[in-house]
N, C-alpha and C positions, 0 to 999 in steps of 0.2 A: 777628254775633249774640252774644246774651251768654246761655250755656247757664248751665243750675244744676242739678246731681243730687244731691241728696237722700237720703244712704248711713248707713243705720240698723243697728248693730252687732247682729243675733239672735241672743244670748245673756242666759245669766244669767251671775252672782257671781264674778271668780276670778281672784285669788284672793276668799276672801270675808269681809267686814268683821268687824270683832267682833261677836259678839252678834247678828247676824242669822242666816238662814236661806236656802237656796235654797230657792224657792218659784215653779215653770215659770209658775204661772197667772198670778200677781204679775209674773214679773220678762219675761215674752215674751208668751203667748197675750192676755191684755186688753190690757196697752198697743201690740200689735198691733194689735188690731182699732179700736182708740181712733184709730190712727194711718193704717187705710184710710178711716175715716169722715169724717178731716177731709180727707184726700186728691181723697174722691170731691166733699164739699161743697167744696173750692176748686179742685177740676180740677187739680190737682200730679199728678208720680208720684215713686215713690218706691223706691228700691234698697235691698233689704235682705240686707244683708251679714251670712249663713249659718254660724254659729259649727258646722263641720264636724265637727270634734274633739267637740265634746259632745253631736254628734246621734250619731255611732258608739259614745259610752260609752252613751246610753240608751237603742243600740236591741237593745246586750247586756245593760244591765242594769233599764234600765225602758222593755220593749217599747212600751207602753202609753203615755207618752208620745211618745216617737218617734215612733207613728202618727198621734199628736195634731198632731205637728210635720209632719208632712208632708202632713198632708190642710191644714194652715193654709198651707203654702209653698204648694199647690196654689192656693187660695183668694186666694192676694199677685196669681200670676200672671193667672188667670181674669180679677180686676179692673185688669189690665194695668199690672202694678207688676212690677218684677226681682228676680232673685234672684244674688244672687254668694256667691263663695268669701270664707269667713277662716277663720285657723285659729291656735289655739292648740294647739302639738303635743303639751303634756302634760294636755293633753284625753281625749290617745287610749287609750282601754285598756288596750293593749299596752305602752303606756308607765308604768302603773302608777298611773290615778286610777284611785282610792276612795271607796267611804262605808264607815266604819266604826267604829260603837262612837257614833255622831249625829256625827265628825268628819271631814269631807273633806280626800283627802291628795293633792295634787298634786308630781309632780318637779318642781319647779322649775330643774333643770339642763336639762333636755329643753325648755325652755319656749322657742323659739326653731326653725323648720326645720332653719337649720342643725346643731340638736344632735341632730337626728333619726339614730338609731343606725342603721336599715335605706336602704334606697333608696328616694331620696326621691321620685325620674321615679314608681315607680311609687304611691307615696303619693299623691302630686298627680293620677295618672291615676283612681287611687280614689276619691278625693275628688270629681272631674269629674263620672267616672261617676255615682258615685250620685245627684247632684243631678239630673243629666240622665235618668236613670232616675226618678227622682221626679214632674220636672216636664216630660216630653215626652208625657207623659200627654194633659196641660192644654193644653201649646201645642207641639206638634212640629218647630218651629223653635229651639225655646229649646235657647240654648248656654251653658255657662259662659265669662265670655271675661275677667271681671275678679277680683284677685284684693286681699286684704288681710292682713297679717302681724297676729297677735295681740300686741296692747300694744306695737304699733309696732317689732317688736323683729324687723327683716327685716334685720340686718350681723351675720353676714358674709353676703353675697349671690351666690355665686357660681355654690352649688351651686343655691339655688333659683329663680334667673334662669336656668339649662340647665332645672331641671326644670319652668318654666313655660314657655318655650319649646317643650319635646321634647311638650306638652300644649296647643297652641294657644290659651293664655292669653296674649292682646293686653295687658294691661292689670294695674299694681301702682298701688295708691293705698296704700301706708304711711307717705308721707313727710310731712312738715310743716314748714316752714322755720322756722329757728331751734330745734328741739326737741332734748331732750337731759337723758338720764335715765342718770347714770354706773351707779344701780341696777337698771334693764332692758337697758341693753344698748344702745341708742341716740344717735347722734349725729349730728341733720340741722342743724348749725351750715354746712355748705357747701351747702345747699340749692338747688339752679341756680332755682326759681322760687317765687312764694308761691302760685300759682295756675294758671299755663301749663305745659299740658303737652309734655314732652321727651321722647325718648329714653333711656331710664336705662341707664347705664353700668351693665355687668355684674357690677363689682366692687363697684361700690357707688350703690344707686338714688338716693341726692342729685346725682348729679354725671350730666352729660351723657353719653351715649356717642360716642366718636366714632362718623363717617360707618358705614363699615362694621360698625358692632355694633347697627344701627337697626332691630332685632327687638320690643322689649317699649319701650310709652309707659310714664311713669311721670307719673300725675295727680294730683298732690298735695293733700293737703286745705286750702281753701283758711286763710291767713292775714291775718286783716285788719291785722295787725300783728306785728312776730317774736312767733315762741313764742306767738303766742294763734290758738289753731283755732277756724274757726268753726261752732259749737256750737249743739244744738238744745236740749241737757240743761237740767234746771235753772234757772238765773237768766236764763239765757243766750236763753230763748223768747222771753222778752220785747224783747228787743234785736236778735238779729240780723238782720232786714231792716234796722233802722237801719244794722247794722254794715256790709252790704255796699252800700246807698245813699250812703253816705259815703264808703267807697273809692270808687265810680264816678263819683260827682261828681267824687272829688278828682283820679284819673286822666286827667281830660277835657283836649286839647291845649291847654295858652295861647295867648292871642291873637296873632296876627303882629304887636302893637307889642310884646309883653315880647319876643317871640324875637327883634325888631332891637335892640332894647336888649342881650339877651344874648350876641349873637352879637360887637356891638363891643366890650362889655366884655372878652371872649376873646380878638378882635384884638389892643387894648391890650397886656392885659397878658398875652399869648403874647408880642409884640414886646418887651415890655420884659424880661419874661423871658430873650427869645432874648440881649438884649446883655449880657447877663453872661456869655457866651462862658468861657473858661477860669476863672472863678470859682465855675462852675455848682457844683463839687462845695462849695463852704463855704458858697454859697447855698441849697442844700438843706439842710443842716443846720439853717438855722431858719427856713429858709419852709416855714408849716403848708402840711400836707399836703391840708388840704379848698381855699386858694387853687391850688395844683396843680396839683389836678384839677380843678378850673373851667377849669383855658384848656386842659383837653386834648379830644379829640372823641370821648372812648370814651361810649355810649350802650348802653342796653338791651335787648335784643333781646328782637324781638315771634318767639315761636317759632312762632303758627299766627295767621291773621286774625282767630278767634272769639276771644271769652271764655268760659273755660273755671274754673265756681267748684263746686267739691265740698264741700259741709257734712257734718260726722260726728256721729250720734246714735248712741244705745242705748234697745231694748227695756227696759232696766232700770234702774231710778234712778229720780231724782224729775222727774215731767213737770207743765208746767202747761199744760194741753193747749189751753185756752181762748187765752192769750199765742199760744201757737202757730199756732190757726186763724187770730187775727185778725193775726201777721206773715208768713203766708202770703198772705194774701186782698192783704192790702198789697201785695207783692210782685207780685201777679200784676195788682192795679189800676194799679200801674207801667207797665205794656207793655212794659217793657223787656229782659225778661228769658224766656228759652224754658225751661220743667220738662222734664228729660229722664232717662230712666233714665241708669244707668251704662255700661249695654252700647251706649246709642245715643250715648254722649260718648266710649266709646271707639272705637268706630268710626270717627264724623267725625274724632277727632283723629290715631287713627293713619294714615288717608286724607290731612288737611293736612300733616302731617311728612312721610311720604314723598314727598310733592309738592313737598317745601320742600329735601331735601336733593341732591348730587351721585347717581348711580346708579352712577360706575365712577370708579376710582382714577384715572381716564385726564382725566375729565372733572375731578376734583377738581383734578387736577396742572396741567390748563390754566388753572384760575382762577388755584391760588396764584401761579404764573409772572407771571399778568400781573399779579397782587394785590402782588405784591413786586417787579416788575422796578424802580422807581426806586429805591427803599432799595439794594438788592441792587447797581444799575448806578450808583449814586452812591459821594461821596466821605464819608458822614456814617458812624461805627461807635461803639458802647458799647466802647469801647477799654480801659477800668479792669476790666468785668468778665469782660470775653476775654479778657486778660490774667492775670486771677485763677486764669479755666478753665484754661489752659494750660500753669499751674505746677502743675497736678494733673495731667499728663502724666508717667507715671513714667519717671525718667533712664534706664532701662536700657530705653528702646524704639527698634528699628529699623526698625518699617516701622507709617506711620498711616495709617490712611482718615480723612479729612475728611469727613464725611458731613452735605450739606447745602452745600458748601464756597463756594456764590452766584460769585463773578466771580475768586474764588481767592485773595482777599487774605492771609486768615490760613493758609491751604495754607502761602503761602509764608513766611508769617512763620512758622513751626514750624519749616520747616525752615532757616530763618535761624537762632534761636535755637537753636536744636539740630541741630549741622552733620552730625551722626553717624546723622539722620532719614532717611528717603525718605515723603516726603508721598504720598496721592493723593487726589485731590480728588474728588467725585461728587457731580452736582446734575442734577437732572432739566431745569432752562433750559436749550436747546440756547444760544441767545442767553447764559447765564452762561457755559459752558464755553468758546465760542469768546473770549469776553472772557478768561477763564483761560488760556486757553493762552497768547493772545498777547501777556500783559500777565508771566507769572509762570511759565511752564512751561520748565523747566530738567532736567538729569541728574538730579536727586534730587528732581523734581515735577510731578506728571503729573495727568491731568486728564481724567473718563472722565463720559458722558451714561449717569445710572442711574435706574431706577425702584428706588426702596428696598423694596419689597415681594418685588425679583428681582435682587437685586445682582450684575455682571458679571464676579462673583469665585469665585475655587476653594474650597475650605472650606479650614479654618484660613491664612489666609493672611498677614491684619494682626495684630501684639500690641498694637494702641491703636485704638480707633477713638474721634474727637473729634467730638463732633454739640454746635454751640452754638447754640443758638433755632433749632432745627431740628426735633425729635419732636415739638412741638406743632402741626405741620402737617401730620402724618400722615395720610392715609388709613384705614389698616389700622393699627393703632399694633400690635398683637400680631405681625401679619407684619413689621414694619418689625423691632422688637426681637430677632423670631426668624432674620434675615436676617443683622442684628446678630453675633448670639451664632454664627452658621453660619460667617461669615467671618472670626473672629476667632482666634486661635491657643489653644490649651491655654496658661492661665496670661495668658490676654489680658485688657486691659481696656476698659472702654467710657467713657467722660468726657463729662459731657451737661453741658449748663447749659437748665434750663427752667421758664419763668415758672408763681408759682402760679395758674392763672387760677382754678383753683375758690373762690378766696378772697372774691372781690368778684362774682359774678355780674349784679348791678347795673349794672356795665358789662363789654362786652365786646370783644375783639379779632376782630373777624367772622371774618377767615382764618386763626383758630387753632383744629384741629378737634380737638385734646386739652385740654379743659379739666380741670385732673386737682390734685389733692395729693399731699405726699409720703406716707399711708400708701396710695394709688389708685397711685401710681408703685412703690413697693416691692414691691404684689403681682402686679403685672405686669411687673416683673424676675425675681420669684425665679419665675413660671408658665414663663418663657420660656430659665429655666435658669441667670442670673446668684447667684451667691454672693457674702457677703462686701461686702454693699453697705452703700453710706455717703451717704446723704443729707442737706445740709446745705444750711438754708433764709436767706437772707439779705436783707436791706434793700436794696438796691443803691443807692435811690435816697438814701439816705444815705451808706450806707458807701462808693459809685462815685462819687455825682454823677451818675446818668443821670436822662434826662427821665422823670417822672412815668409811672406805669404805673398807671389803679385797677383794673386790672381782676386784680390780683395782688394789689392793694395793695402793690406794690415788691416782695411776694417773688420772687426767682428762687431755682430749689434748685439746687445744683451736685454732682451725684451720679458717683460712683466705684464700677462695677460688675464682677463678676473673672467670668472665664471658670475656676474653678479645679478643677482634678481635684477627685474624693470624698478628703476625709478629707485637707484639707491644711491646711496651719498657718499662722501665723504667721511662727513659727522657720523654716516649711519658705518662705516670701517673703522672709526675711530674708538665709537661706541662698542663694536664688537670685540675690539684687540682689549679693551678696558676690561671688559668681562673677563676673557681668555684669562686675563693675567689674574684678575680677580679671584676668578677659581682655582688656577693653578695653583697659586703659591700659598703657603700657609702661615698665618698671621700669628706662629706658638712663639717662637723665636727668630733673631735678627738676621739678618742674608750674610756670609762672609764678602767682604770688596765691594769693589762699584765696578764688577764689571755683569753686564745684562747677563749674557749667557750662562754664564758661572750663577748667577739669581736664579737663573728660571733654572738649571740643572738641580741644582740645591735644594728647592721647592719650599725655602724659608725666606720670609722677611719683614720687617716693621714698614711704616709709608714710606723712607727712603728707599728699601728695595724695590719698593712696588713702582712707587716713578721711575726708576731710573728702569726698570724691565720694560714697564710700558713707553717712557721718554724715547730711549733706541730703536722697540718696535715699529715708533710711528716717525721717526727719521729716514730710518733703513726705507717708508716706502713713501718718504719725499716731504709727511710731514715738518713743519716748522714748527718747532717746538722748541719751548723754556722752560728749564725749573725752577718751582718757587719755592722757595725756604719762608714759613712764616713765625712769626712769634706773638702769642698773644699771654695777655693776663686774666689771673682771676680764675684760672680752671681749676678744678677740685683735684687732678692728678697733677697738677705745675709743683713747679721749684721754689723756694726761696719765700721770702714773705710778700713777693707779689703775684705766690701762688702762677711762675711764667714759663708754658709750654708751647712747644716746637710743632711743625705739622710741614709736610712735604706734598705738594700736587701739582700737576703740569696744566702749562697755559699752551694751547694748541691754534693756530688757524687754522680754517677753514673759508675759502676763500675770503671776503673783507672781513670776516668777522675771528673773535675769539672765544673759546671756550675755555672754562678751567673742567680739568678733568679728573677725578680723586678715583683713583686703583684702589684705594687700601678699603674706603665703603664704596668702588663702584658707583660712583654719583657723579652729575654731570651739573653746570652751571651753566647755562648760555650767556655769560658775558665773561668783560675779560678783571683778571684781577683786579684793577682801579674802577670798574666800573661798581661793582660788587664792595667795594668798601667802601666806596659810596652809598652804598644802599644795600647794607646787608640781610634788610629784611624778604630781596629775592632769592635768599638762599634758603631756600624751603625745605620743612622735612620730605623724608623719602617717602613714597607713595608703596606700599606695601615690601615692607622692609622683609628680609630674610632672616634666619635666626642668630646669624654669625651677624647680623649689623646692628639688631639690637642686644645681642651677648655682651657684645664690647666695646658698648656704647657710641656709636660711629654718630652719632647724630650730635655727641659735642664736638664734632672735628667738621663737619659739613654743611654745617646749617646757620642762620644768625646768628646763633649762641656763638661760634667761635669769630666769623668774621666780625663784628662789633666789638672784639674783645686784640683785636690784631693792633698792633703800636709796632711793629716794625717788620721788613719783608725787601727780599732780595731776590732777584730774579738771571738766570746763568742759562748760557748757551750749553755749557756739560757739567752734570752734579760733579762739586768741588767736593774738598776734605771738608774747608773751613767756609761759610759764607762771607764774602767782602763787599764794598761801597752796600751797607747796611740802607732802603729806602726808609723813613718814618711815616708811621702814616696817622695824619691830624696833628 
């Protein structure tokens, strides 16, 4: 069936143009009635979307209309037309609209739900009510069940998707794909449909919800093309039954000879594609991205079997009302098409989505298993950009959860790469885990059957947990996160890699049930308790060489999430990694090379190894850092007869400021190298030293004693062999 409801905005002016007037009789009560008369002459119905906010300013301030309004809302229904919710919230009273002095003054700060200063559950339950009181009059059935954001201005969504939910409102229609006003406050540029109704994602009604957030449809108004609504206003009467007869024609299946035509064209050149094997990544560099995605199979998803097309009008403005009868009449000599209120489109739709989606994480978990067991039990991997994820693994971690870990490959290449790891792997495929064990499970990795909703761990247990194209399969994506963050240690971190899919909705990944972005990802990190997040969106299929993705358009974001006490810094991470290395490495003999990891593997070094372990650590998480090479005279262990010894310690920011930082005694400077030799009398002994600092006398390398002793010092973006352009100092 191909539905069409018919949603006319019941309002006047508002804001309101120059030089005009609010005028109810003008701008609602006649071109209402104009608009059931052609309804009843063409047998349409029609949903009129109830500007809420301005029926409560006039029934404080001009009772007398408001009566007027509501004996007409009576009169919608009687003639078996709808009535829903919208609301502009600086509409309301109490929020400060006026007439005064012949000038109407609205907050326009308030103009949004969310900027709604009181509680909003009970706002919306207000709102319900009264309508319902209004019109159960007339029809004792009648519910409010569909709802509309005024001037489309429904982000941030969080609070007002709880408070339509907590109010038995099935139903948001604010969205419109491609739409996007930086001056109201909107932005449906990721829009999951132009016309099919989805589940709307809590956070944000463009974007789908996962499975388990499958409470509120979001029906959006339809788009016969981006960024253009389709419109009863204006010019617009005249046209749009053309407008949606021309998407319908054009939407109609092509014939079974284009689809074998197409189908071997994709053959083709998928095969020939496939043979460029190890050149793939300089291949992608300048194979356009529209041939790509031709030989790939990502397709569009039909979200419910009906068609589903929502038109938005206004009581007020310019009508041509005769244009309109006769693209009504049109439409309906079509046959093709069914006139239905809003309340009766959203019922059917929220009826086919829940028919369409999994009912239990259990059931979901069975698909993906078998929806990924060859990828997963195969030998093929995106190896550039796991590889990427992994060097986002901070150097000073000792115990990972792999979460998602499929047959344990990268489990164990973690802890290959990083000997000083203990991996453990978690994947809900019983079939992935047994291949895990007996392919990769060792003393240092192990390998556990988990539902991530219920993870089979103590709280604070891991300081890393690595999820790579794995959150996007979530069930519960909030429980998964908060599972996450439960198992993770104080000062832990979480390291994801996960495709944009909200990017391309056009095509999609069937068994990927978070289709999300990164500000949809950010606010369901920091809801779930993550600080300190770092989201970075990338090409892959440039920058990696992996195969074509549209349904991201090649984004994957690769996010770095802390578990970090209140009120912690920087300086106070930087501090920490200094320790880690401190303790780790052992100061008997010299590190082999100047490479970090091969240092910290090693577990040996003098102060060059200890910087250059710590120097990488604190880059890899965005630090800007330098090494300094210093040379002083006159030490009791120096060279030569000017008695002249070497000393290596990193100079770090932290936002405007710098610090030097010494691994080798774990000691900290609050200022930056020049500052400090200028006045190396702040470089003070350590305040309860350890045994290893005074053993080895670390207090001539940290303290006045060496900096007033320093005559020359060089400073490097990466430890060289040989230090050059030598600074002098005095």
């Amino acid at each position: 069936m191909n539905f069409i409801s018919i949603t006319i905005d019941y309002e006047t002016w508002h804001p309101l143009p120059d030089g005009w007037v609010i005028d109810w009789e003008k701008d609602i009560f006649t071109p209402t009635e104009r608009f059931l008369d052609i309804a009843d002459r063409t047998g349409i119905k029609l949903t009129f979307m109830v500007e809420i906010g301005e029926y409560f300013w006039l029934s404080e301030f001009e009772p007398t209309i408001a009566k007027r309004m509501e004996s007409q809302l009576r009169e919608i229904v009687r003639r078996g037309h709808d009535v829903q919710l919208h609301l502009h919230p600086n509409w309301l009273p109490e929020l400060g609209a006026k007439f005064e002095s012949g000038k109407w003054y609205w907050d326009w700060t308030k103009s949004k739900c969310e900027d709604y200063p009181g509680d909003l559950n009970e706002l919306i339950a207000q709102c319900k009510q009264t309508l319902e009181t209004i019109l159960k009059t007339e029809n004792s059935s009648y519910q409010v069940t569909s709802f509309r954001a005024g001037t489309y201005k429904v982000q941030p969504f969080k609070r007002l998707h709880q408070a339509l939910n907590a109010n038995g409102i099935l139903c948001d229609t604010s969205v419109y794909q491609g739409g996007f006003s930086e001056e109201r406050g909107y932005d449906f540029r990721f829009a999951y449909s132009d016309h099919q109704p989805y589940f709307a994602n809590p956070y944000d009604p463009q974007l789908k919800a996962p499975p388990s957030e499958s409470s509120l449809v979001e029906i959006p108004i339809f788009t016969f093309e981006r960024d253009q609504r389709w419109f009863l206003d204006g010019s617009e009467a005249a046209k749009f039954a053309d407008r949606i007869l021309r998407y319908h024609h054009k939407k109609k299946s092509p014939s079974s000879e284009s689809l074998r035509w197409t189908k071997k064209l994709k053959v083709f050149f998928g095969k020939l594609y496939g043979l460029t094997g190890p050149f793939q990544p300089s291949i992608n560099r300048v194979l356009p991205k529209r041939l790509a995605y031709f030989i790939t199979s990502y397709i569009s998803e039909k979200t419910a079997s009906n068609e589903y097309f929502v038109m938005i009008g206004h009581t007020k403005g310019e009508h041509n009302f005769e244009a309109i009868e006769k693209n009504f009449a049109k439409l309906k000599r079509e046959g093709i098409f069914d006139f239905v209120t809003l309340s009766e489109m959203t019922d059917t739709a929220f009826e086919e989505l829940h028919a369409r989606i999994p009912n239990t994480a259990e059931e979901e978990a069975v698909y993906q298993v078998a929806r990924e067991r060859n990828a997963i039990m195969g030998e093929e991997r995106n190896e550039a950009q796991s590889y990427y994820l992994q060097e986002k693994i901070p150097l000073d971690r000792t115990r990972v959860l792999d979460l998602g870990c499929g047959a344990g490959y990268w489990s164990s290449r973690i802890a290959e790469t990083y000997p000083w790891m203990n991996v453990v792997g978690a994947d809900i495929g019983k079939e992935f885990i047994e291949k895990a064990r007996s392919r990769y499970a060792t003393d240092r990795v192990s390998f556990e059957i988990a539902d991530f909703t219920n993870l089979p761990f103590e709280k604070d247990t891991f300081d890393c947990i690595y999820a790579d194209n794995t959150l996007e399969h979530a069930f519960d994506v909030n429980a998964t996160l908060c599972e996450a963050y439960r198992v993770l240690k104080t000062g832990g971190l979480l390291v994801a890699a996960i495709p944009s899919d909200a990017r391309n909705p056009k095509n999609i990944c069937d068994n990927h049930t978070w289709k999300t972005a990164p500000h949809e990802v950010m606010l369901r990190l920091q809801e779930s308790g993550f600080t300190d997040i770092d989201i970075e969106e990338t090409d892959v299929y440039r920058r990696f060489g992996t195969h074509p993705y549209p349904p991201s358009s090649d984004r994957m974001m690769f996010i770095r999430a802390w578990k970090h006490p209140k009120n912690y810094t920087k300086l106070d991470r930087a501090i920490e990694a200094m320790n880690w290395v401190y303790h780790h490495l052992n100061p008997e003999r010299s590190s082999n090379g100047r490479d970090a990891v091969k240092i910290l593997a090693g577990g040996f070094a003098f102060c060059l190894g200890y910087t250059i372990a710590l120097g990488e650590l604190l880059q890899r998480e965005g630090f800007n850092v330098k090494w300094i090479t210093m040379l002083a005279k006159d030490i009791p262990n120096g060279r030569g007869k000017d008695k002249t010894d070497s000393h290596e310690v990193i100079e770090a920011e932290v936002g405007e400021k710098k610090f030097i930082l010494d691994p080798m005694a774990n000691t900290l400077i609050p200022l930056s190298l020049e500052e400090i030799l200028k006045n190396p009398s702040f470089a003070k002994p350590k305040e309860n030293p350890d045994e290893r600092y005074v053993k080895r006398n670390y207090q001539m390398y940290d303290t006045a004693f060496w900096y007033s002793r320093v005559f020359r010092y060089v400073k490097r973006k990466k430890p060289g062999k040989k230090p050059a352009l030598w600074k002098s100092n005095g």
